[in-house]
C-alpha positions as CSV (number, residue, x, y, z in Angstrom):
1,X,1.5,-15.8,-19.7
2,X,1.3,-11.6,-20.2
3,X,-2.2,-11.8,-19.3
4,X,-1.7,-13.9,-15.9
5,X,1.6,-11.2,-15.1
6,X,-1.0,-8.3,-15.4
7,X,-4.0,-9.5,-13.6
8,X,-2.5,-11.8,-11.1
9,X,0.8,-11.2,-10.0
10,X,1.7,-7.2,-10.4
11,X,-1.8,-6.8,-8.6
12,X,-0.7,-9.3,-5.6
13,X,3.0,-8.0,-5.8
14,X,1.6,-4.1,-5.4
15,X,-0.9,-5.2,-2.8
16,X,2.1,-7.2,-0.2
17,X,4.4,-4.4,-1.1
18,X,2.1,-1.6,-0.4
19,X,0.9,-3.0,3.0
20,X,4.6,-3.7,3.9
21,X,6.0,0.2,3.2
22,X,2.9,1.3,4.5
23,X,4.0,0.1,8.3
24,X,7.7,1.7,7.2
25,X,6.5,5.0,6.2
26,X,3.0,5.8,7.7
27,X,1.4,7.8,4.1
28,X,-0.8,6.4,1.9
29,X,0.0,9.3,-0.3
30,X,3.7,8.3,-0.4
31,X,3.1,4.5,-1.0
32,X,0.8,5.6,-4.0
33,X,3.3,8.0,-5.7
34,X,6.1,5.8,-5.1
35,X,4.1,3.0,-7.0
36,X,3.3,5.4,-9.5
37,X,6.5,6.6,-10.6
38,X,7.7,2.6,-10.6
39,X,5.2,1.5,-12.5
40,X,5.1,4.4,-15.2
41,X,9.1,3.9,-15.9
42,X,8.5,1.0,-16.6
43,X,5.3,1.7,-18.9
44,X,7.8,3.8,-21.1
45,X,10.6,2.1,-20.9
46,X,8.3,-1.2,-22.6
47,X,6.7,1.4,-25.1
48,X,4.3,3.7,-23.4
49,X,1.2,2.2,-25.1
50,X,-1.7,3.0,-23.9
51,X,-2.5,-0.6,-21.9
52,X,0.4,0.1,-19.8
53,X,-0.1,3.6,-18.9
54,X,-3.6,2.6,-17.9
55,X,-2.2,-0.4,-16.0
56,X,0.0,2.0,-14.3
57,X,-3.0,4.0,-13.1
58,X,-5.3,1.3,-11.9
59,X,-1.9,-0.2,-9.9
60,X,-1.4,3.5,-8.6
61,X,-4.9,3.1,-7.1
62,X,-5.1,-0.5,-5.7
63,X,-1.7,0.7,-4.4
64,X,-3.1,3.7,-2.5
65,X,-6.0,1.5,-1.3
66,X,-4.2,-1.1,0.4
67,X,-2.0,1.3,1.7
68,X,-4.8,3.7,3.0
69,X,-6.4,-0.1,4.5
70,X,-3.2,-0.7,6.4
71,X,-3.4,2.5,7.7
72,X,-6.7,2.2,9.6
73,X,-5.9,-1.2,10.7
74,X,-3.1,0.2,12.2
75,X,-4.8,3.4,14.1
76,X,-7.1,1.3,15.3
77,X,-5.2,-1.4,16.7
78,X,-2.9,1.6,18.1
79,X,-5.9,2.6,19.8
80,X,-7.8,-0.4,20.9
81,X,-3.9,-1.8,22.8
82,X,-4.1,1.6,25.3
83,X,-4.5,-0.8,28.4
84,X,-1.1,-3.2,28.7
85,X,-1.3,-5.8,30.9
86,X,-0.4,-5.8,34.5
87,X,-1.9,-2.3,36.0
88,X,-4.9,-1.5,33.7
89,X,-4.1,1.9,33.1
90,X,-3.0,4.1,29.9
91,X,0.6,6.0,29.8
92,X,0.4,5.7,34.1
93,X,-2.3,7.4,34.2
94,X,-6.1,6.9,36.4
């Protein structure tokens, strides 16, 4: 069951919850020392072996991955939406 926590669900679980404060806060940075700081209390506070504080770090980075994915997608969708429907134009302008 420990080994199905660690590679399936705290992956997916950091992946959703980075994407989702990633559209709150707008910093990859952030997301990833947020998830850092989560995960390595709890490393110590189940023993601060080794496994976990390596866990910790891999999570840290999948963490700042999605978040830095999200990001893009966002720019560019922020981009690509500069025409609104109706007059063609960006902000009123010609």
């Amino acid at each position: 069951m420990n080994i199905l926590l660690v590679f399936f669900a705290l992956p997916l679980a950091t992946i959703i919850l980075s994407g989702i404060f990633e559209t709150f806060i707008n910093c990859p940075l952030k997301i990833a020392g947020i998830a850092f700081s989560i995960y390595l209390i709890v490393a110590f506070a189940l023993g601060g072996t080794i496994e976990l504080i390596v866990a910790t770090i891999v999570y840290t980075i999948l963490a700042f991955v999605t978040a830095l994915i999200v990001h893009f997608i966002q720019n560019n969708n922020d981009d690509s939406n500069c025409f609104p429907r109706g007059n063609g134009n960006c902000n009123g302008r010609r």
